[in-house]
DRENVOTI-965254 format. One line per field, with one value per residue (C-alpha): residue number from 1; x, y, z. Coordinates in pm, whole numbers, plus 32768, in hexadecimal, padded with zeros to 4 digits. Layout:
seq: NUM | ...
u: X | ...
v: Y | ...
w: Z | ...
This chain:
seq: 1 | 2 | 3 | 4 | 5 | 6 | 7 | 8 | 9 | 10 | 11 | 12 | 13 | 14 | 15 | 16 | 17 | 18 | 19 | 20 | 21 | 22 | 23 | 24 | 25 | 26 | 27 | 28 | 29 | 30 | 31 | 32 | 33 | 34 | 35 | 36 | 37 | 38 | 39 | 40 | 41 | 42 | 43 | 44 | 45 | 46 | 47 | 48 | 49 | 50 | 51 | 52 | 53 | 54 | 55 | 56 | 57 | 58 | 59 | 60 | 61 | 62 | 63 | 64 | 65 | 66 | 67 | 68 | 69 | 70 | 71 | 72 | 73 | 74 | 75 | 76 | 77 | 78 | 79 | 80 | 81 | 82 | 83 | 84 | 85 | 86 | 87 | 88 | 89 | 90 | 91 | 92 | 93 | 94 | 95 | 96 | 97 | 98 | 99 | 100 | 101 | 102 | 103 | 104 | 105 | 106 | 107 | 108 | 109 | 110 | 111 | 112 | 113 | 114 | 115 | 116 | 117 | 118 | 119 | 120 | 121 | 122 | 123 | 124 | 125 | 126 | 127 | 128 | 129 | 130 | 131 | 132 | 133 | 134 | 135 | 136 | 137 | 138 | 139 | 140 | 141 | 142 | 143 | 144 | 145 | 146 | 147 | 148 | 149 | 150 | 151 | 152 | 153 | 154 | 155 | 156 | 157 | 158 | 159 | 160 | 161 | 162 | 163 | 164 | 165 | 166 | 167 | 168 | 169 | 170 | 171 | 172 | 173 | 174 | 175 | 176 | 177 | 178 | 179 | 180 | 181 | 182 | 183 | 184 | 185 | 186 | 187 | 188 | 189 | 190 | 191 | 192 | 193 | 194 | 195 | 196 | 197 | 198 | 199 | 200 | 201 | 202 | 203 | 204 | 205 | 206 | 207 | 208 | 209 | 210 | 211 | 212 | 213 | 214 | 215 | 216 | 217 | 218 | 219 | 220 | 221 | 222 | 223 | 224 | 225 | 226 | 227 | 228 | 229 | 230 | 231 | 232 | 233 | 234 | 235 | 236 | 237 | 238 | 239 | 240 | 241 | 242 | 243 | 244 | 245 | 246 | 247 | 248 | 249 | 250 | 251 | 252 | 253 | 254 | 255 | 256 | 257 | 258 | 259 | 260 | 261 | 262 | 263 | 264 | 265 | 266 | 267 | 268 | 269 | 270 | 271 | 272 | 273 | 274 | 275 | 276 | 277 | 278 | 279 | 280 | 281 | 282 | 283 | 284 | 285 | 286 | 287 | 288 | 289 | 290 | 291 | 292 | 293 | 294 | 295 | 296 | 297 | 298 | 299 | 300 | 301 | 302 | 303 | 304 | 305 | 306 | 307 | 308 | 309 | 310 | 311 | 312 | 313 | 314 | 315 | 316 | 317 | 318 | 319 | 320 | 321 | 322 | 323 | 324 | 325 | 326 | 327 | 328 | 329 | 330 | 331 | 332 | 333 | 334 | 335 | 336 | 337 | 338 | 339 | 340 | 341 | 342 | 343 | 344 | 345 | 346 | 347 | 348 | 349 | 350 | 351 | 352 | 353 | 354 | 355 | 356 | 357 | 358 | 359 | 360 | 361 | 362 | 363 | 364 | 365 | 366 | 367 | 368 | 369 | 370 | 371 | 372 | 373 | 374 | 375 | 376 | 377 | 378 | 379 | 380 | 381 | 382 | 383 | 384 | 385 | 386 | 387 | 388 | 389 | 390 | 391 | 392 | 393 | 394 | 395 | 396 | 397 | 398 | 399 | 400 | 401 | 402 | 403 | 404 | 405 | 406 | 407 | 408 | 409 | 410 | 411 | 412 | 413 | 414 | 415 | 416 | 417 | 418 | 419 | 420 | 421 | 422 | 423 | 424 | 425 | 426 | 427 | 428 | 429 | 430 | 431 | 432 | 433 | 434 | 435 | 436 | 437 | 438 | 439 | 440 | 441 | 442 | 443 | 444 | 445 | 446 | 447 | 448 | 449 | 450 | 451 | 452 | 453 | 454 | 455 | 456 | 457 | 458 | 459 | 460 | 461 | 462 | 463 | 464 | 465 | 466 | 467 | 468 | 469 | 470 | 471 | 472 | 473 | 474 | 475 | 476 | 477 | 478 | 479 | 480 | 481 | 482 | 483 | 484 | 485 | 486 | 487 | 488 | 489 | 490 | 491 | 492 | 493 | 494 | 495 | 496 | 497 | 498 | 499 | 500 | 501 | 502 | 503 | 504 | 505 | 506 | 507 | 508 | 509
u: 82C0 | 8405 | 83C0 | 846C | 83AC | 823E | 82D5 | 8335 | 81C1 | 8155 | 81FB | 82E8 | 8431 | 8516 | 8662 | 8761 | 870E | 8590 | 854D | 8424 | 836D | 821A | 8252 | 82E0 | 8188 | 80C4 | 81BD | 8189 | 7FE9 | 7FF8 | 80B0 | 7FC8 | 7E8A | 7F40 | 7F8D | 7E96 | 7E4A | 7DCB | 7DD6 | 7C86 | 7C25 | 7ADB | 7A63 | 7919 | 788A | 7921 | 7A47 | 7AE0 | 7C15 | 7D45 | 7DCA | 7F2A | 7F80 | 8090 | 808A | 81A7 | 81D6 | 817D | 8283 | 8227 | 8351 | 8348 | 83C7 | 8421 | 82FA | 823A | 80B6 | 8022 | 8011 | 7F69 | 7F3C | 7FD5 | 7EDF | 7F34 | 7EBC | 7DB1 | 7D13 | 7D35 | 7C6F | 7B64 | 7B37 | 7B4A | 7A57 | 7996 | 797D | 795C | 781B | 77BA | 7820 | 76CD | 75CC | 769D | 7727 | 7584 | 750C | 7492 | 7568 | 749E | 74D1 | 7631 | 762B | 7569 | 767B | 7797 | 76D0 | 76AF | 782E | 7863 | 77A4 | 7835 | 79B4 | 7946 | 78E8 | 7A3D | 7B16 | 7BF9 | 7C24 | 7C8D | 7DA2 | 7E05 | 7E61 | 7F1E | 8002 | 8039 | 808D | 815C | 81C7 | 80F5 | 80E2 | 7F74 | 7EE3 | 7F6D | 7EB4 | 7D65 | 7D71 | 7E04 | 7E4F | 7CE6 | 7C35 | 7CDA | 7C18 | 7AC2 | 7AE7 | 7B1E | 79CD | 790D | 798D | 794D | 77EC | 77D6 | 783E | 7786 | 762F | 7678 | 773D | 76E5 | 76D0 | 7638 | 76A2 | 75AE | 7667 | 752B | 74C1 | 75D7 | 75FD | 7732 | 7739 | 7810 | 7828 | 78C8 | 7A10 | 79EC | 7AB5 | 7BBA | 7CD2 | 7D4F | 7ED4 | 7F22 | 805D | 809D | 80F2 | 7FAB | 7ECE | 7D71 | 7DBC | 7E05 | 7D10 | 7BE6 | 7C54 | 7C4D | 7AF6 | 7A32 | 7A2D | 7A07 | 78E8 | 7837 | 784D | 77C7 | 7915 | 7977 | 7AE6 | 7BCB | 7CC9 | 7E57 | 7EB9 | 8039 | 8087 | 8191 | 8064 | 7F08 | 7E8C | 7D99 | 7D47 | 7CAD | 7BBF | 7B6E | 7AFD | 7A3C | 799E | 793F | 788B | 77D7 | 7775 | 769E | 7741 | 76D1 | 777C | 78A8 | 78B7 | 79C3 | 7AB1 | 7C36 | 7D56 | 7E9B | 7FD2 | 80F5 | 8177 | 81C9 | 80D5 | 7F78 | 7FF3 | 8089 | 7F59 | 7E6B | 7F3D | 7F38 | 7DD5 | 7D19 | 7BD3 | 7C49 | 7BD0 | 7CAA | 7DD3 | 7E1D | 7F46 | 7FE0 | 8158 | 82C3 | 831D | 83F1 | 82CB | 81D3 | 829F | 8291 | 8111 | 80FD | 81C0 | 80FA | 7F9A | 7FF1 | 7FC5 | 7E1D | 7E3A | 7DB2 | 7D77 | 7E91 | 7E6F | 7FE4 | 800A | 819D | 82E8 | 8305 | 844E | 8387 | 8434 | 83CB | 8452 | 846F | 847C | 856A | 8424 | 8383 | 8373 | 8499 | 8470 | 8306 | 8369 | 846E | 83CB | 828B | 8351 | 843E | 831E | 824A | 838B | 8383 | 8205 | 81E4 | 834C | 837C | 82C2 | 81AC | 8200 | 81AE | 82A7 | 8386 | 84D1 | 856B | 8591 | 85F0 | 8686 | 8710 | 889A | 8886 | 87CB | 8855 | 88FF | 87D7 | 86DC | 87F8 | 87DC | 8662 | 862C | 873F | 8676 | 850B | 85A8 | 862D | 84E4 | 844A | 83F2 | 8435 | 83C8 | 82D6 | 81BC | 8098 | 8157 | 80A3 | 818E | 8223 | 8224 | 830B | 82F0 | 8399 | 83BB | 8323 | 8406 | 8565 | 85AD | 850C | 860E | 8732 | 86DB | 86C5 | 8819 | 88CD | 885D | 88A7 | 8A18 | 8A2C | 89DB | 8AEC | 8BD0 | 8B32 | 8BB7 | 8A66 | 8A88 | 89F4 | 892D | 8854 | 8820 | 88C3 | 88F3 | 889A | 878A | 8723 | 87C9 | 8721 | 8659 | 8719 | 85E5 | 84E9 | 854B | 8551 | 8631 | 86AB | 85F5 | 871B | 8761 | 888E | 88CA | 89C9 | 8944 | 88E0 | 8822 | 8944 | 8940 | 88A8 | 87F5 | 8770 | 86D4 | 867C | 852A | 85AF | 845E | 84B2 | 8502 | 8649 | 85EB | 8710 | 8750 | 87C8 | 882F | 87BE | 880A | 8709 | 8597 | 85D3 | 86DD | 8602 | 84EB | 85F1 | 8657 | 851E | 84C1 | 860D | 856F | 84C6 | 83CE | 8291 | 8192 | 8194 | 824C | 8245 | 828C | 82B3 | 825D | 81DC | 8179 | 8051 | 8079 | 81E7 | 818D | 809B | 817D | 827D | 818A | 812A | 8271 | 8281 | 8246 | 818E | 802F | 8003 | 8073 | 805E | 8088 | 80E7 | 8086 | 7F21 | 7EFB | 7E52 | 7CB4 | 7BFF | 7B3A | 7C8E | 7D4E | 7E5A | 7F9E | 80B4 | 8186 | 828F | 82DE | 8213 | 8105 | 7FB3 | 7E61 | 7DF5 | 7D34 | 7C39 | 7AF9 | 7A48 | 7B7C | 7BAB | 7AA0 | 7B09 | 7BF4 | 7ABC | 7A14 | 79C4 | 796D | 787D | 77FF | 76BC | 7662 | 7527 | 7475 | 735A | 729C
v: 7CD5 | 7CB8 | 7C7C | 7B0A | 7A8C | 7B14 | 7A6F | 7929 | 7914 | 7944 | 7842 | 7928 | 7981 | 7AA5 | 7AE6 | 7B46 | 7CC4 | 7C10 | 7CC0 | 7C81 | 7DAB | 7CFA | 7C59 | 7D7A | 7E34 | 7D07 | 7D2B | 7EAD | 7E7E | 7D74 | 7E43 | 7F4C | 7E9E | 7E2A | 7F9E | 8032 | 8177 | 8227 | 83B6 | 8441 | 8496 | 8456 | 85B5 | 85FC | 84DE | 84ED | 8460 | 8596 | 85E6 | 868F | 87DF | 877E | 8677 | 8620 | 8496 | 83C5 | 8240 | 812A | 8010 | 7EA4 | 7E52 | 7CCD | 7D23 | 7EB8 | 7ED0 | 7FF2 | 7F7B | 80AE | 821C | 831C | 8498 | 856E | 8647 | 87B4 | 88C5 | 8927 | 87C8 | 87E2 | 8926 | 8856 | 8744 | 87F4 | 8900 | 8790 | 870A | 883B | 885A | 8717 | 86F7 | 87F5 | 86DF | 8583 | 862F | 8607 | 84B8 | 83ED | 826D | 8199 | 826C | 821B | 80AD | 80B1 | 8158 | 8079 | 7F39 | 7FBA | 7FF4 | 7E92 | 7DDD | 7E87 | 7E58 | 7CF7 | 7CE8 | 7D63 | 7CB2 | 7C06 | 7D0D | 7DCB | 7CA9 | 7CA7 | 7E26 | 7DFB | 7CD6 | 7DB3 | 7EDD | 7E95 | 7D32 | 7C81 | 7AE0 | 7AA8 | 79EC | 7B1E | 7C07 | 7B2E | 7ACF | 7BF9 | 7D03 | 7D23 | 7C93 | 7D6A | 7E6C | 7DD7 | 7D9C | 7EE6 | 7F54 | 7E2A | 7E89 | 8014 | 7FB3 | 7ECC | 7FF3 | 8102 | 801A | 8051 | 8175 | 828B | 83FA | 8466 | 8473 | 84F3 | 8588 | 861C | 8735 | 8765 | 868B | 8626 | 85FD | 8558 | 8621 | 85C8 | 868B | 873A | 86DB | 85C5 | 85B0 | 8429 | 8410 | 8282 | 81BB | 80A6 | 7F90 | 7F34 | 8012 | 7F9F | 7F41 | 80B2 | 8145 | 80A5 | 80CE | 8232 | 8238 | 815A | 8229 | 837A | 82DF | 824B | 83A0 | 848C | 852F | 8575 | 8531 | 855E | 8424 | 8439 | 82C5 | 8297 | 82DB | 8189 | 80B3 | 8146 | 8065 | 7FC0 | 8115 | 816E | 8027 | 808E | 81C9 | 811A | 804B | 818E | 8202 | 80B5 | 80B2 | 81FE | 82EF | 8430 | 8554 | 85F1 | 84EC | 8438 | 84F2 | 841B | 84EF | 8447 | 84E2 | 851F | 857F | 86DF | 8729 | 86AB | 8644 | 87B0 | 8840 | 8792 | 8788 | 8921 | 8967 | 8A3A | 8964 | 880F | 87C4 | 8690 | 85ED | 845E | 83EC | 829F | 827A | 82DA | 83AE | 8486 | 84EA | 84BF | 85E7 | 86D3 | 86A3 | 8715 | 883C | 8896 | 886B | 8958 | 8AA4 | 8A4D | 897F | 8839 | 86D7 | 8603 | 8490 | 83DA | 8249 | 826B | 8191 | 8072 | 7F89 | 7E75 | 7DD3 | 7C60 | 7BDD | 7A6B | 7A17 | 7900 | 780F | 7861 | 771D | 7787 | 76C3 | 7739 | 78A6 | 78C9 | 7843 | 7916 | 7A57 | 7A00 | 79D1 | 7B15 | 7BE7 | 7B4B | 7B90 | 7C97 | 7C96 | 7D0C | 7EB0 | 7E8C | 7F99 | 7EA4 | 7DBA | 7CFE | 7D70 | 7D44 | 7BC3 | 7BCB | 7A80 | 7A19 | 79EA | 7895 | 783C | 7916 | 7809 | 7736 | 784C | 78C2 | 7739 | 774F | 787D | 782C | 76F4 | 77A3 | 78AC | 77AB | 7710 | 7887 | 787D | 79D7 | 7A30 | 7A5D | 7ADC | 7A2E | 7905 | 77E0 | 778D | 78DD | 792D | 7A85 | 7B92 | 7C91 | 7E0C | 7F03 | 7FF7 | 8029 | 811E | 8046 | 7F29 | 7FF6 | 809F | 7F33 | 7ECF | 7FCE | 7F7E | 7E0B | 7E62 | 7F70 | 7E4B | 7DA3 | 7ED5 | 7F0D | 7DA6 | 7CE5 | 7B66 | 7B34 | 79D1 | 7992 | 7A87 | 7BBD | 7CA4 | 7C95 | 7BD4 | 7A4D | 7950 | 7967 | 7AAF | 7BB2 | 7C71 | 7D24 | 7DAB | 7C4D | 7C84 | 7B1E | 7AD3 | 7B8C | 7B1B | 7BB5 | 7B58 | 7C03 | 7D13 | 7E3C | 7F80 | 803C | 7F9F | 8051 | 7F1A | 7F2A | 807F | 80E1 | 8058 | 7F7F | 7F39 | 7E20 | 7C9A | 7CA9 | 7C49 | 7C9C | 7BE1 | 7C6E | 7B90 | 7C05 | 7B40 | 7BC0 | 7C17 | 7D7A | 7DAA | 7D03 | 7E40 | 7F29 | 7ECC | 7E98 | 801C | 80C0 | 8138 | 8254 | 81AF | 80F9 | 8075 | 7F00 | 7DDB | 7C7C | 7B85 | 7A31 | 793F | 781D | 78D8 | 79C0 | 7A65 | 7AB2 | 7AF6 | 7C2D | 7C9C | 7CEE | 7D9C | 7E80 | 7F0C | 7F2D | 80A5 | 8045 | 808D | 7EE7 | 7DB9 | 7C61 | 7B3D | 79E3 | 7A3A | 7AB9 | 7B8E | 7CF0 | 7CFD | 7E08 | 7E58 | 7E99 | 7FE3 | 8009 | 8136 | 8188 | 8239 | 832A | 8349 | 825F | 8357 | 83B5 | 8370 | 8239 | 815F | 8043 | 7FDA | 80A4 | 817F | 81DF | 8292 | 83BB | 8454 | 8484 | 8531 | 86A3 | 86B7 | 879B | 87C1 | 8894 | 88D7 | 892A | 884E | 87E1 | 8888
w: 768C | 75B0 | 7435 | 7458 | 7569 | 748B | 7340 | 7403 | 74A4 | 732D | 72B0 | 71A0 | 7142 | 7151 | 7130 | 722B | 7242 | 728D | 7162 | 703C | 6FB3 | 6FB7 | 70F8 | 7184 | 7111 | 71CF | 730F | 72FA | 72DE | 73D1 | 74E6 | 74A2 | 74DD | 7645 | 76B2 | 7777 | 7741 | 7872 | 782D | 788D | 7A06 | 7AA8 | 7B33 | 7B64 | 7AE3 | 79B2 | 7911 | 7875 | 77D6 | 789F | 78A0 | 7825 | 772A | 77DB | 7821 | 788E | 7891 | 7939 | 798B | 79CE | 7AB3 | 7A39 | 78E6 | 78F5 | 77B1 | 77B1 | 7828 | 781D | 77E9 | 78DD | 78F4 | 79E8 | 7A82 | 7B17 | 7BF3 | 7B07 | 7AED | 7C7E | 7C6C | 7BA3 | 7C71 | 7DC6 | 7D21 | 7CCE | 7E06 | 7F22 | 7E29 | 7E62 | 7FCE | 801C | 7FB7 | 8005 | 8155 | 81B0 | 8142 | 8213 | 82B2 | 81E1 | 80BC | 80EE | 8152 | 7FD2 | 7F42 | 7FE6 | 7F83 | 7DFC | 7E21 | 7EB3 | 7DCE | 7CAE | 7D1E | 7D20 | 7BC2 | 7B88 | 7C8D | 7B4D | 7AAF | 7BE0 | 7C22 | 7AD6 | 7ADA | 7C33 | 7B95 | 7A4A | 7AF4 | 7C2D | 7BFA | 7D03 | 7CD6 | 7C3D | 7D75 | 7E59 | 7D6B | 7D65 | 7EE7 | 7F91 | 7EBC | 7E2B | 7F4A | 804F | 7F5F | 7F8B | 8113 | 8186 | 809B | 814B | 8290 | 8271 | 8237 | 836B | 8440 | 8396 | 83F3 | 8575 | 8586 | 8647 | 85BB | 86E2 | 8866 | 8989 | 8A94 | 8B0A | 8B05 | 89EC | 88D5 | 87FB | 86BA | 85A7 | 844A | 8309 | 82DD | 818E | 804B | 8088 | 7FBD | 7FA8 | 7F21 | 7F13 | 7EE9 | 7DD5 | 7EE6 | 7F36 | 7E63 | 7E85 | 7FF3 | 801D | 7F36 | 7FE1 | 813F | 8120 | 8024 | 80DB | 8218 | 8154 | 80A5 | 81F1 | 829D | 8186 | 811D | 7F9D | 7F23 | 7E0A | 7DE5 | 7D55 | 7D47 | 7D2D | 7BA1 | 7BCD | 7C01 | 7B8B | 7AD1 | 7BBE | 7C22 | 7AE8 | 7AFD | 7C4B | 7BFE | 7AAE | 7BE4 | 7C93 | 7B62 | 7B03 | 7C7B | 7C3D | 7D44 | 7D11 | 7C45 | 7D05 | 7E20 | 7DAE | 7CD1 | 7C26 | 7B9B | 7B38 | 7B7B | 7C4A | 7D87 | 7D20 | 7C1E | 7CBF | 7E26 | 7E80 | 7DEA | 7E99 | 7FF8 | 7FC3 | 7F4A | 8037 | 7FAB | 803F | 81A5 | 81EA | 8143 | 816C | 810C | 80E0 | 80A2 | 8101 | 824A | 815F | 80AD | 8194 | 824A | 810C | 80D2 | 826A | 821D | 80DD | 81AE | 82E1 | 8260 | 822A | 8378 | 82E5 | 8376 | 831F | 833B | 82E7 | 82CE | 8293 | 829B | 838F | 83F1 | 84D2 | 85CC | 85CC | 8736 | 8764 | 88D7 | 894E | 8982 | 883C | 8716 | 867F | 8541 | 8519 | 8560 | 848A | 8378 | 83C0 | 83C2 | 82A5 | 81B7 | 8247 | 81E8 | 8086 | 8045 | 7F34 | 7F2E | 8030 | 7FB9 | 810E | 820B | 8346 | 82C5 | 83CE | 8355 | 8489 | 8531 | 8684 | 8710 | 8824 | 87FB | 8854 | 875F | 864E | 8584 | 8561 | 851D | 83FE | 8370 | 8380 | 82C2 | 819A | 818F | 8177 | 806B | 7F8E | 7F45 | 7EE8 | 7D7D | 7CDC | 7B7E | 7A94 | 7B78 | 7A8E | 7A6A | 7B49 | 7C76 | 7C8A | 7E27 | 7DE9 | 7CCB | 7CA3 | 7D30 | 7CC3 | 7BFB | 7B88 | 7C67 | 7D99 | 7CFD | 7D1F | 7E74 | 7EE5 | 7E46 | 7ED2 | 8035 | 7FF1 | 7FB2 | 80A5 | 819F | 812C | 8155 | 82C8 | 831F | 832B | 82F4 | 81AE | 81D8 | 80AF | 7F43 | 7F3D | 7E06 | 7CA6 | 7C17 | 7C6E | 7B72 | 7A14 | 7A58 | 7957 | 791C | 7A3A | 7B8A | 7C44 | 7D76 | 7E2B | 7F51 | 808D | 81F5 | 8285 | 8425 | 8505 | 84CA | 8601 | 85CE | 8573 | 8409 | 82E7 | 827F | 8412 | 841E | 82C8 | 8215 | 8100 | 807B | 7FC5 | 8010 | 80F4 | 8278 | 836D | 8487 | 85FC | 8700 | 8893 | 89CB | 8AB0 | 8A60 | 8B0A | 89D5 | 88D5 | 893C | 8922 | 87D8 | 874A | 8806 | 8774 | 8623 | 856D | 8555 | 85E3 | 851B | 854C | 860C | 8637 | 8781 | 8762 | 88CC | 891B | 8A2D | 89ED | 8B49 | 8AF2 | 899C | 8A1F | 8B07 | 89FB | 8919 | 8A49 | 8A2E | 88BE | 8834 | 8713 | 8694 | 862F | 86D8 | 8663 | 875C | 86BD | 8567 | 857E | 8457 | 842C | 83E1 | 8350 | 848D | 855F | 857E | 8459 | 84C1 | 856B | 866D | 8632 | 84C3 | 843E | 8432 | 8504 | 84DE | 84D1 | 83A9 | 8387 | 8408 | 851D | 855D | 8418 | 83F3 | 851E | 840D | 8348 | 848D | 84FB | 8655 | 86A8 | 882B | 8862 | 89CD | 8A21 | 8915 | 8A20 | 8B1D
């Protein structure tokens, strides 16, 4: 908040330099009241204070003011919540599946309570539009808790091969490090199945957006989980993610994020041979076959690159269209990005926000112009800000066409609202295209022919498919092939990661 915008609202005046020693005072007071400050960590069942006083700052990316402050944890607060939870792990590691479906209803009912506030957070600290933060952002948060506890009521921890028997074991200590994209999406979809099975955790939320974190974990709490179940340390990547990745104590690691350091977190977990469980980049083909609605598909895919501005993982950065009809699809999608309204994400009619961070801005900026460089048609946005937006990291709403997977902007994870478009003139190309990446976690095929439709996505290495715009549910399979990660998240099959195996022959007579 800039001290002219707060004396405007307020009805006073200030000079030039904005300013007015009392008002200043008022500005100063009122500023503070608005900062959250989120420096304790939740171990044990206590909020208690770090072992550094080291804190660093908050951003909110639609006006670059500091929101918040937050401690940074290190390997000694690791030590204290690992120490925390392999103590708990020996009682909750035995409760019984109703115990748990108690325990996952207390959380959902709680998280309810709190659902606004939880939205709120989001919008503050990573620039979601309010009604993505209430509808998605928060409620993607509350499904995977509702479906967790649908699965944990029929699922098995048992199987009689008889006369041996099989049975399913929590893992141990989980240690849950989450990205700022999605943060209560990712939060819950790894708690939720930790929770159902009977293991104990420790979670590092991304220190860019942790806001909503820290009312999570004030759900958790209220909810009446016991001591050492559920432990929160803020932090970074090297101070609290190395340490827990390394410590001998932790049985399993989950991480949400990029491939870059989704690889370094694999590296640091080998020498104690622990689970890893990665959900990493994506670049998501999204094939439109020579049949499909064009009009409708475009559209569809246009605005599915634009949600969240573009920051989801499984975003359809790449629009594959048959070169025929590469003109018109170009016209449609100028069209459909000139009537995205970016800004102020609280303000009512706001469909775009904006990304996350500066250094997310600039990473974006410098792949918009390196398009340029790389010969890429440039049809709609491009660099710098939209008209009018001086202040946040708003980026215009990008489509570039003529573009093949040789480009930068082609093969590289932008993570941010620019959607590239490759031309193909045979379906057998458009599957090679959309196969000739990294990566594999999601892709989308457009037909008015569902038959046709499936036979593409049989040949698509990817660990999701959408046909004709179905969208993902909690109770379905979320991860990818290749770099994108392994493992895979959400409903039913989330919960293997969670999962010993342990086979005992001869458990009959």
């Amino acid at each position: 908040m800039h001290l002219s915008f707060f004396l405007k609202r307020e009805g006073l005046r200030f000079d030039q330099n904005g300013r007015s020693g009392s008002l200043r005072k008022k500005y100063e007071e009122k500023v503070h009241i608005m900062t959250r400050e989120y420096t304790q960590f939740y171990i044990n069942g206590n909020w208690v204070d770090p072992t550094s006083k080291d804190t660093i700052e908050v951003i909110n990316p639609a006006n670059e003011e500091v929101c918040a402050h937050i401690s940074l944890g290190n390997e000694s607060d690791v030590n204290k919540a690992v120490e925390a939870a392999q103590s708990a792990f020996k009682t909750f590691s035995v409760t019984s599946k109703n115990e748990r479906i108690d325990i996952l209803d207390s959380v959902i009912n709680t998280y309810k309570k709190y659902h606004n506030d939880l939205a709120d957070a989001v919008t503050e600290e990573m620039g979601a539009p309010s009604k993505l933060s209430v509808q998605a952002q928060a409620g993607a948060g509350v499904g995977h808790l509702i479906e967790a506890a649908k699965v944990l009521k029929t699922f098995e921890f048992e199987e009689d091969m008889s006369p041996h028997k099989v049975f399913k074991e929590p893992i141990g200590v989980c240690a849950m490090i989450t990205p700022w994209n999605w943060p209560l999406n990712q939060i819950t979809c790894k708690v939720a199945p930790a929770l159902a099975v009977g293991c104990t955790m420790i979670l590092k939320p991304s220190e860019v957006a942790p806001l909503s974190a820290y009312i999570f974990t004030k759900i958790i709490h209220e909810a009446g989980l016991p001591d050492g179940v559920f432990n929160m340390i803020n932090g970074d990547g090297p101070g609290v993610g190395t340490a827990l990745s390394k410590h001998p104590g932790v049985d399993m690691v989950s991480f949400t994020g990029s491939t870059r350091a989704g690889t370094l977190v694999a590296q640091n977990a080998a020498p104690t041979v622990k689970r890893i469980s990665q959900e990493l980049g994506g670049k998501s083909p999204n094939i439109i076959l020579e049949d499909a609605d064009l009009e409708k598909a475009v559209k569809g895919g246009v605005m599915h690159m634009y949600n969240n501005s573009g920051q989801s993982c499984n975003a359809p950065s790449r629009m594959l269209v048959p070169s025929s009809k590469l003109a018109e699809a170009e016209a449609i999608a100028s069209e459909v990005s000139q009537k995205v309204v970016v800004g102020d994400p609280k303000a009512e009619g706001t469909t775009m926000g904006p990304v996350v961070s500066e250094v997310q801005f600039k990473k974006i900026q410098g792949l918009i112009e390196k398009g340029i460089e790389e010969g890429a048609k440039l049809v709609t946005g491009g660099p710098g800000r939209p008209d009018g937006l001086n202040q946040g990291f708003y980026v215009k709403p990008t489509v570039f066409s003529e573009a093949n997977n040789e480009m930068t902007i082609a093969r590289e994870e932008i993570f941010g609202p620019v959607l590239t478009m490759i031309p193909y003139d045979s379906e057998e190309e458009a599957v090679q295209i959309a196969n000739d990446t990294e990566y594999g976690l999601a892709a989308y095929v457009q037909s008015s022919d569902l038959g046709r439709a499936r036979k593409i996505a049989s040949q698509l290495r990817a660990g999701n498919i959408n046909l004709n715009g179905a969208g993902q549910t909690p109770n379905l399979p979320f991860g990818g092939y290749k770099k994108s990660g392994n493992g895979r998240e959400w409903g039913a099959h989330g919960f293997a990661d969670y999962l010993e195996i342990k086979a005992v022959a001869g458990f009959e007579e």
